[in-house]
Structures are given as C-alpha cells and as structure tokens.
VOFI-624353 format. One record per residue (C-alpha): residue in one letter; x, z negated, y negated; chain. Coordinates in nm, 4 decimals. Layout:
BEGIN
R a X Z Y A
...
//
This chain:
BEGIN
R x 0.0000 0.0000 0.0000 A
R x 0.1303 0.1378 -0.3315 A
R x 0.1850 -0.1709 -0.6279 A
R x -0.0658 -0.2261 -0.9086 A
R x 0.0724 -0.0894 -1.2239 A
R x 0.1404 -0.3506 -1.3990 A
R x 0.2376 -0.6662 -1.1431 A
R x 0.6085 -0.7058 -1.2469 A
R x 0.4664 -0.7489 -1.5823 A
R x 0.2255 -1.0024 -1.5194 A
R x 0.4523 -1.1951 -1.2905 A
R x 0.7337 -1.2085 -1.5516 A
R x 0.4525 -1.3366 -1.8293 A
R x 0.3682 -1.5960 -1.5873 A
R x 0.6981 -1.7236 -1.5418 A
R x 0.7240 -1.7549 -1.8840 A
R x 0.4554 -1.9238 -1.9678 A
R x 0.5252 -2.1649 -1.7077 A
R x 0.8414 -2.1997 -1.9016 A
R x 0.6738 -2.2562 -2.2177 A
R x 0.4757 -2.5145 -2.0988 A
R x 0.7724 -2.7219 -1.9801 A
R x 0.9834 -3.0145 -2.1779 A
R x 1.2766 -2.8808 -2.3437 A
R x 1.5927 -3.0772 -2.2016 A
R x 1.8492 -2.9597 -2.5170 A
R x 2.0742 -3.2424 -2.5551 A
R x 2.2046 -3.2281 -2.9169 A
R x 2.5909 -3.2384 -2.8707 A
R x 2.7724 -3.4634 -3.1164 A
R x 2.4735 -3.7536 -3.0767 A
R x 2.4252 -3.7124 -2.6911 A
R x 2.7574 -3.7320 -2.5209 A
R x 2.6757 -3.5247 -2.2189 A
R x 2.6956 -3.6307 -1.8868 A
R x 3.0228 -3.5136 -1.6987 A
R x 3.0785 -3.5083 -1.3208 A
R x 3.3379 -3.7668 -1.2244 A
R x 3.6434 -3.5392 -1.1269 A
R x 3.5662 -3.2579 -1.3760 A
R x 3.8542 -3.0559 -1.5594 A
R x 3.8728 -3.1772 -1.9454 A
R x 4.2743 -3.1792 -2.0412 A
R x 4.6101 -3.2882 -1.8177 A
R x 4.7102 -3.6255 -1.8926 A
R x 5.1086 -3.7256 -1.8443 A
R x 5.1875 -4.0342 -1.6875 A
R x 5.5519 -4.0859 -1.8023 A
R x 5.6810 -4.2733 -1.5449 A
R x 5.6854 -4.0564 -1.2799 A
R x 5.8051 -3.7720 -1.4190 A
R x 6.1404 -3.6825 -1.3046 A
R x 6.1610 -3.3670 -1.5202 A
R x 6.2025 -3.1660 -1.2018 A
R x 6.0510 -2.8579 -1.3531 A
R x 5.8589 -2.7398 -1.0930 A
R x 5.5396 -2.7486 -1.3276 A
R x 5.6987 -2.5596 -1.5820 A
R x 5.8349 -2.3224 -1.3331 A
R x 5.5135 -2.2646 -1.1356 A
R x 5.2806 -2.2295 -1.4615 A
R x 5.1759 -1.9115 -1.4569 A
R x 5.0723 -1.8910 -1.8537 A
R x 5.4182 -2.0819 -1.8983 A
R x 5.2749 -2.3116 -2.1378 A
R x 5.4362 -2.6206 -2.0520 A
R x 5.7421 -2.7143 -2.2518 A
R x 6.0042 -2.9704 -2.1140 A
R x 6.3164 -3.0406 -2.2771 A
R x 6.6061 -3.3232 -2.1425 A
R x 6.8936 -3.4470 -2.1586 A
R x 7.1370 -3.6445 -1.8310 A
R x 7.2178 -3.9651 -1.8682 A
R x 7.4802 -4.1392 -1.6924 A
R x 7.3199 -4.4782 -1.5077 A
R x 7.5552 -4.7571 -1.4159 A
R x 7.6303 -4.8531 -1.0370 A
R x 7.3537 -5.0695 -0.8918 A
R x 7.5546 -5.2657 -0.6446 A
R x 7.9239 -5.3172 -0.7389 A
R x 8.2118 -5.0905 -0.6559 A
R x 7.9028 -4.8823 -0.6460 A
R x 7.9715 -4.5136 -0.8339 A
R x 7.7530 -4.4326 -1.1065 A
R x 7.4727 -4.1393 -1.1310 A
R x 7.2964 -3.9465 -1.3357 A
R x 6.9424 -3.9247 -1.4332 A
R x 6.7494 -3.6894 -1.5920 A
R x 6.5725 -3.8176 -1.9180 A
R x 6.2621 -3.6743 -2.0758 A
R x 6.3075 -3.5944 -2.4271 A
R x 5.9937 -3.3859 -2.4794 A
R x 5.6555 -3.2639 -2.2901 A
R x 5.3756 -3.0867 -2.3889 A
R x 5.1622 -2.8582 -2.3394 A
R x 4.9798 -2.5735 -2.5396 A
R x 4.6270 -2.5579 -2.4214 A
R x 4.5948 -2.2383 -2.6557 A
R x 4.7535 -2.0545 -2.3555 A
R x 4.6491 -2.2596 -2.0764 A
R x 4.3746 -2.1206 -1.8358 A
R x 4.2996 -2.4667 -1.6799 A
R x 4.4310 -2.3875 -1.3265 A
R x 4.5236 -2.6647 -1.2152 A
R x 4.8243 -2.5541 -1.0505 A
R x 5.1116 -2.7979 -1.2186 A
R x 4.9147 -3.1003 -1.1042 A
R x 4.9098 -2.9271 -0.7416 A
R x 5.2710 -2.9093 -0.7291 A
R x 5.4017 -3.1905 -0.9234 A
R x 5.5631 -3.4179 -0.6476 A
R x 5.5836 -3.7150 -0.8025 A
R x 5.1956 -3.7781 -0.9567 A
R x 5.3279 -3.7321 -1.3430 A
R x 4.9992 -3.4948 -1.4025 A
R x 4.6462 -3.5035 -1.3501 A
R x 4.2718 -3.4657 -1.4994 A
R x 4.1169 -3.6268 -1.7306 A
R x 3.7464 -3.5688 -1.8096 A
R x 3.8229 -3.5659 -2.1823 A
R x 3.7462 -3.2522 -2.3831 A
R x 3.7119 -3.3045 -2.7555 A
R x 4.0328 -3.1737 -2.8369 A
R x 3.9646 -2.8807 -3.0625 A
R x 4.1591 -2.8349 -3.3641 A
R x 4.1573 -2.6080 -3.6509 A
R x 4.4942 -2.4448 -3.6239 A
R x 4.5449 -2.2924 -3.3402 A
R x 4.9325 -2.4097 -3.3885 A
R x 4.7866 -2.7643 -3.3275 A
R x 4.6397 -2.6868 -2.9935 A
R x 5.0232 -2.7806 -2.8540 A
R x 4.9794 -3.1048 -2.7367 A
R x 5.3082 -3.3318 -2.6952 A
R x 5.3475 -3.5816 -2.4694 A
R x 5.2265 -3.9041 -2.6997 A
R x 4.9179 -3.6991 -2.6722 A
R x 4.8838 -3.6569 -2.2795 A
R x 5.0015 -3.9949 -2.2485 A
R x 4.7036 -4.1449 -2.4153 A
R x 4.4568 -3.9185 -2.2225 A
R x 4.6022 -4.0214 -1.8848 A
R x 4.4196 -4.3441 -1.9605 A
R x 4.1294 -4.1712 -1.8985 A
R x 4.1908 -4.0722 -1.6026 A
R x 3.8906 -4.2122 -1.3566 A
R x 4.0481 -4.3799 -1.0028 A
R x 3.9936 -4.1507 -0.7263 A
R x 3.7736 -4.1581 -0.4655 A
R x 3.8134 -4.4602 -0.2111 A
R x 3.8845 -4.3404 0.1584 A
R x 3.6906 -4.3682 0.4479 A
R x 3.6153 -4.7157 0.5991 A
R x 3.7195 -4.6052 0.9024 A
R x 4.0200 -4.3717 0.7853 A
R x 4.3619 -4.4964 0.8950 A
R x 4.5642 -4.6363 0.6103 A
R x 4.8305 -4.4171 0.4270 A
R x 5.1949 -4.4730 0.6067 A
R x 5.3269 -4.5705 0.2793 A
R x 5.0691 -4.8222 0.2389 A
R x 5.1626 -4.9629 0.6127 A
R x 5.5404 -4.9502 0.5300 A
R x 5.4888 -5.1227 0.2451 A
R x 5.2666 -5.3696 0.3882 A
R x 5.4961 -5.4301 0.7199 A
R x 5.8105 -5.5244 0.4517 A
R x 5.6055 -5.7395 0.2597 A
R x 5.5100 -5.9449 0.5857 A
R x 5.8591 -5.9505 0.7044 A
R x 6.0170 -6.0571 0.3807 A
R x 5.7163 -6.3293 0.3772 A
R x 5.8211 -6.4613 0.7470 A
R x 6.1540 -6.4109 0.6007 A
R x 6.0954 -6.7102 0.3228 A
R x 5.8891 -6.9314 0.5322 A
R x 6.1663 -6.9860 0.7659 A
R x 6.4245 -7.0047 0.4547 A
R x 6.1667 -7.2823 0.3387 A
R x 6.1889 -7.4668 0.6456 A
R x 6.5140 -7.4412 0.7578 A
R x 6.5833 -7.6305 0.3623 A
R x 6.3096 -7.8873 0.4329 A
R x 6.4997 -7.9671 0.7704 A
R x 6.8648 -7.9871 0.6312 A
R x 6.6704 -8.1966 0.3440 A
R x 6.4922 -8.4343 0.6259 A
R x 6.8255 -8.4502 0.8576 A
R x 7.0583 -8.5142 0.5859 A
R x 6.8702 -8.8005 0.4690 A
R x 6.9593 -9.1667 0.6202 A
//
C-alpha cells in the first residue's frame, strides 16, 4: 500500500509539538555550574613530585605542546664513601592548551603519575598567548583532581601495596623484639 501524501509531514509536526509541550531544561551557564561526570577531561594537572623530567610526554605529544626545560644537579652520597649522582631538576613545565587536542596521551605514558585529569574547565583567556599554562598553573589544578575509583572488594591487592605492607610488618616485629630484648637487659641488670 502506497503512503498518504502527507504522513512524514504530520509525523514531524507531531513530534514537535510534543516538543513544545515539554519543560525546557536550559541551564544558564555562569549561575548553574553544570553537572560533570566524575572522570571527565577538563585540563592536565602536574603533580611536581613525581616528575622526573624524563621527557617521554613531551616526546610522545603529538601537537608537541608541552614545554620542559632542566637543568642536572649533582646530589651528595647517601651512605658514606658512597659516590655522588645526578638528578634531573625541573626548571619549567607547561603546557599550551591553544595547541592541545585533549588526547590524553602524555598522562598514558608518563611512568611516574606526574599528569592527570582534572574536571576543571574555566580556563579561557583573552589572548590566545595566555592559553600557555606553566606549571604553578597545573600544579594548582592537580588539586582537583577527584580520587579514583576504589577496586573491587574481592580484587587482589596491588603487589606494591603487599610489599609495602609485608616490610612494614617485619620492621614492626623487628621493634617489638628490640623493645623487649631492652626491657629484659633493663629487668636482669637490676639487683
């Protein structure tokens, strides 16, 4: 059976006046913060610390709009007659989000957790010279930064976490007996 002329029309007025009839959900922007999902993409926040100025998130950008600049710095020996090393030291960090396409890729392959999301995205600036972002910058949004996900319940725990965990017992055991073999010197040297 051939169409009616005239269906497709009628079924696209009465999807919008279904429409029409419906609450508007505009939320207006600067008063209504929207809501964001936990883990979404804002910015890439720095944390310092771990940042061993390796490179490899310079080197594997693929808009090459991470800057890093260092210097070496000779550490003393940490035991002595120990010989002493060299560290890299970060002098500068940032980032121009101008050029940055959001991939996600640095944070991948940083191996020491220096760079991740954070949900922050009110960044815009009038210049587009100011969208370079140094590292006092990414610092601050790495406190923003939401904790991730817990694991299973009935996940094994991380080998690291274990490792850890096993030296802290044994260094525990380790000062218990220490404790008691001084309480016993302490009772046996006593008349």
């Amino acid at each position: 059976m051939p169409p009616i002329p005239g269906s497709g029309l009628a079924k696209g007025l009465a999807v919008t006046l279904r429409t029409m009839t419906k609450k508007t959900v505009t939320a207006q922007y600067p008063d209504t913060q929207p809501e964001l999902p936990p883990r979404s993409r804002g910015v890439i926040g720095l944390f310092e610390e771990n940042c061993t100025v390796c490179m490899l998130c310079a080197r594997e950008c693929p808009d090459w709009c991470i800057y890093i600049d260092s210097h070496k710095e000779t550490v003393p020996p940490a035991a002595p007659g120990g010989r002493e090393r060299s560290r890299n030291v970060l002098d500068r960090f940032a980032i121009d989000f101008s050029l940055c396409m959001y991939c996600g890729i640095c944070i991948e392959v940083c191996p020491f957790d220096a760079l991740f999301w954070s949900p922050e995205f009110e960044y815009a600036e009038t210049d587009i010279h100011e969208l370079t972002h140094e590292r006092d910058k990414l610092r601050e949004w790495m406190w923003t930064v939401p904790e991730p996900p817990a694991l299973d319940p009935g996940a094994e725990e991380p080998k690291e976490i274990a490792a850890a965990r096993k030296t802290a017992d044994k260094l525990a055991t380790q000062q218990v007996q220490q404790v008691q073999q001084a309480q016993q010197s302490e009772d046996g040297g006593t008349p």
